[in-house]
N, C-alpha and C positions, 0 to 999 in steps of 0.2 A: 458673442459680443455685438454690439449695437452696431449698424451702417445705414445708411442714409434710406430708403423707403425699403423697398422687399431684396436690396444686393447686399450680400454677406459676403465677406472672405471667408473662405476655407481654411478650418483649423488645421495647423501642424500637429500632429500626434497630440500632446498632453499640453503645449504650450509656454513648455519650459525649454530653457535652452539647449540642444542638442547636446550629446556627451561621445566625442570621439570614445570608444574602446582602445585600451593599449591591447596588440599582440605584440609576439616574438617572431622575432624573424631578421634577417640578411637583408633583406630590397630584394631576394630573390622570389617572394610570392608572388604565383601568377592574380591576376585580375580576376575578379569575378562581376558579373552584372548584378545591381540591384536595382531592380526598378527599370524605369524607361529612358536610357541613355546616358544613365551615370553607374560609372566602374568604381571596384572597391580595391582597394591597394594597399603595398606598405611603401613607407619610405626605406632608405637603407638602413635606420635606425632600429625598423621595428614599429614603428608607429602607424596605426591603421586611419588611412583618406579614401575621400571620396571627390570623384571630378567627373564632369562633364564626358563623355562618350568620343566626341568629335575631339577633344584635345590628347585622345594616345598618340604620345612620340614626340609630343611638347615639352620642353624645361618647366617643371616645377620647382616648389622649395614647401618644406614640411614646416607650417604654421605653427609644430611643438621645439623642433629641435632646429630648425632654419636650414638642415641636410639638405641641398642642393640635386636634382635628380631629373631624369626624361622619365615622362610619366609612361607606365608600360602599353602594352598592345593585348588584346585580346587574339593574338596570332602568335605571340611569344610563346615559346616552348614550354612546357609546365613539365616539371620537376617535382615529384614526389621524392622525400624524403625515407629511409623506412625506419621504424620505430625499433629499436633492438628491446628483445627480451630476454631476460636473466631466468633461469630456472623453469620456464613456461608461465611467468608472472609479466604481465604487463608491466611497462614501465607507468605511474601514474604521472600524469600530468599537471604542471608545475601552474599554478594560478598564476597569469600575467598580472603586473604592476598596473596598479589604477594609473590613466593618464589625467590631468587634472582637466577642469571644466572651463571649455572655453569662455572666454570674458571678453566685454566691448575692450579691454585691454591688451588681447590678445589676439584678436580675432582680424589683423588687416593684413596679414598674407593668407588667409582663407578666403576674404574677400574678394584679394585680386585675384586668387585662382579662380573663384567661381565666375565672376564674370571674364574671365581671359579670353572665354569663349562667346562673347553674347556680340561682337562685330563691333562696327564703328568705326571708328578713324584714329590717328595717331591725334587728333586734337583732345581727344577722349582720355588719351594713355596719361596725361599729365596731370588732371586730377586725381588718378587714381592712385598715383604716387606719393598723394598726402597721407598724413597721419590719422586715426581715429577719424576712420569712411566712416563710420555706421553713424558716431554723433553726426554728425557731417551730412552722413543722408538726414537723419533725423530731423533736424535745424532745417536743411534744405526744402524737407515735405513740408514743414509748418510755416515757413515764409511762402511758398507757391500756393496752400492753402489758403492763403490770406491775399494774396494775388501780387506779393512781393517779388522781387527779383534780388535775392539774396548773392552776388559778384564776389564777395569777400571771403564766405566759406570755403569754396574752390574757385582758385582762381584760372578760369580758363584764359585764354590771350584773345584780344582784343582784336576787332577787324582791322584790315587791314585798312587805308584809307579813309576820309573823313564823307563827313555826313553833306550833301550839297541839294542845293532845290534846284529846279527851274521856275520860270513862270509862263501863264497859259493864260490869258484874257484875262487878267488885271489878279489872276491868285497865284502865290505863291505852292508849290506842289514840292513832294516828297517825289528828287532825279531817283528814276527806274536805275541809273547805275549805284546810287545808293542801296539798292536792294540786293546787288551782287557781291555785296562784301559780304553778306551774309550766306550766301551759298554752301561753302565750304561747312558752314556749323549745322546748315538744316540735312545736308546731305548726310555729316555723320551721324546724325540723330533716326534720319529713315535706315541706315543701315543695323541700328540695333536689335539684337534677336530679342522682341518683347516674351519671347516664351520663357527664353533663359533667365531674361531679366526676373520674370516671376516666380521660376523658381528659388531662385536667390532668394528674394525676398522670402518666398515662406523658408528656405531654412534659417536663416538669419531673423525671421520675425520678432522671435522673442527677447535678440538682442535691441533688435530695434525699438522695441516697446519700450524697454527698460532706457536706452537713451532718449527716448518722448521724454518718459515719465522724470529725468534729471532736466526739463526745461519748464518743469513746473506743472505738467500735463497730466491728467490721468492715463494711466498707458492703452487700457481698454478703447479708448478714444483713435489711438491712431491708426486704425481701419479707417474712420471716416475723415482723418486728416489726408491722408492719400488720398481715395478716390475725389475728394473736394480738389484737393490740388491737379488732378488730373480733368477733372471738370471746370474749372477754371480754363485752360487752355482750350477745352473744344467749345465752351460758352464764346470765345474769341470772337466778333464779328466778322463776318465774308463783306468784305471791300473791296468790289474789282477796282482795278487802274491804279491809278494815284491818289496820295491824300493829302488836301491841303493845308498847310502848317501855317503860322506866324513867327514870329523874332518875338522873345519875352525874356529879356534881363539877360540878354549874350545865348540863349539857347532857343529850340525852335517849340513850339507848344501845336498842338492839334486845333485846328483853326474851328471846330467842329466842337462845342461847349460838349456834347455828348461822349465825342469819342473822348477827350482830355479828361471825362470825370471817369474814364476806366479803370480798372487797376493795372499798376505798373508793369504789371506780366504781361497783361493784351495789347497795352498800349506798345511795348519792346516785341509782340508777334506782329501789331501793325507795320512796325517801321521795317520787319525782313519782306515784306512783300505780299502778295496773296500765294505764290508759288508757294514761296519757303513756308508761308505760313501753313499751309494744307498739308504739306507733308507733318510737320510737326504734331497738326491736329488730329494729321492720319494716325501716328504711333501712336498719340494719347489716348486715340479710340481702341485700337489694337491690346494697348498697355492695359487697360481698365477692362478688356474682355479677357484678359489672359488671369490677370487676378482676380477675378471671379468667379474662374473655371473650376473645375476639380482641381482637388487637392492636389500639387505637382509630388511627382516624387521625392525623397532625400535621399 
């Protein structure tokens, strides 16, 4: 699929949606590795999952049957079963029930497991609590593409404290304590594991495509709707110090005709500071080498 000069994302297998396998089983099968730090499991149900490496011993919940469970340990005891035979005939083996295919309708406690693991802050846990993530991401990549700052889709909470200037030899300036209200969101943002976060993505990709493509989008496209959206923040301008603002119709505007014809997104990384801002830029740099890397695991 097409992306912006010579960066490609890395296909997921065939492109189509992942197909959990049903097996049989108690919740008592042990864990196996597949791939680079994600285990293969059942729920109590019987249902076969896959999670992150770092969360054995965590509460999960089974995205087919919502079975409630602490994800196992690759230290857990493993228990073979043994197979009784009748007459020196093998018993043959019972074809498991097809599980059905996951769907953007289905698919938001798979979500939250897989990033349960990727860090953050409890200001992060709140979003994640919505309904229909993947539209949700979707919408989200395409308005930051655009250099929007889309607040309605998920709604995070709001800084604390109000926005105040000082003034410095006859200009109005954006107060450095105004940029501390912002802290607390740029800190949970540098703490997110960009690697996890890319995995997600590729195994959820083809979900995600398919929610582009219900915003009227070609879904092929949304390769270079992310990285554009991730390029939009590290395009951000570096502005040491302060920045001076004006009063326009009850709110403050960028005194500066250049930086004011920004888009909404840089103009909202202006006003957390250069600090906040850099980390943010950091991860976007980070985030964009991680989806571009080899193919992650499923």
């Amino acid at each position: 699929m097409a992306t912006p000069s010579s960066d490609a994302l890395p296909q997921s297998g065939s492109g189509k949606s992942q197909k959990t396998p049903g097996e049989e089983g108690s919740g008592s099968a042990s864990p196996q590795q597949s791939g680079d730090d994600i285990i293969v499991f059942y729920c109590p149900s019987g249902h076969k999952l896959n999670a992150p490496s770092r969360l054995q011993g965590k509460p999960g919940q089974c995205p087919h049957c919502g079975e409630k469970f602490s994800i196992p340990s690759y230290e857990d005891d493993q228990v073979e079963e043994p197979v009784e035979e009748v007459a020196g005939t093998a018993t043959p083996a019972e074809s498991p029930p097809a599980l059905p295919e996951m769907t953007l309708q289905t698919s938001d406690e798979a979500v939250r497991m897989a990033l349960a693991g990727a860090g953050g802050s409890a200001l992060l846990d709140g979003p994640l609590q919505e309904d229909e993530l993947l539209q949700r991401g979707a919408a989200i990549i395409d308005g930051t593409s655009r250099g929007l700052v889309l607040t309605k889709i998920l709604s995070p909470s709001r800084p604390e404290g109000k926005f105040t200037t000082v003034e410095d030899q006859g200009q109005e300036l954006i107060d450095p304590a105004s940029y501390d209200r912002y802290d607390d969101y740029a800190q949970a943002i540098a703490g997110v594991d960009t690697a996890a976060l890319a995995s997600a993505f590729h195994r959820f990709r083809p979900l995600l495509e398919e929610a582009y493509a219900q915003l009227g989008y070609a879904r092929e496209d949304f390769d270079n709707a992310l990285i554009r959206s991730l390029d939009v923040v590290i395009a951000t301008p570096d502005i040491p110090g302060t920045v001076a603002v004006k009063p326009k119709g009850g709110l403050y505007v960028f005194a500066d005709p250049a930086l004011e014809a920004l888009p909404s997104l840089q103009k909202q990384l202006l006003r957390m500071g250069p600090e906040n801002r850099e980390l943010v830029k950091q991860q976007a740099v980070a985030l964009r080498s991680a989806l571009l890397a080899e193919e992650s695991p499923q």
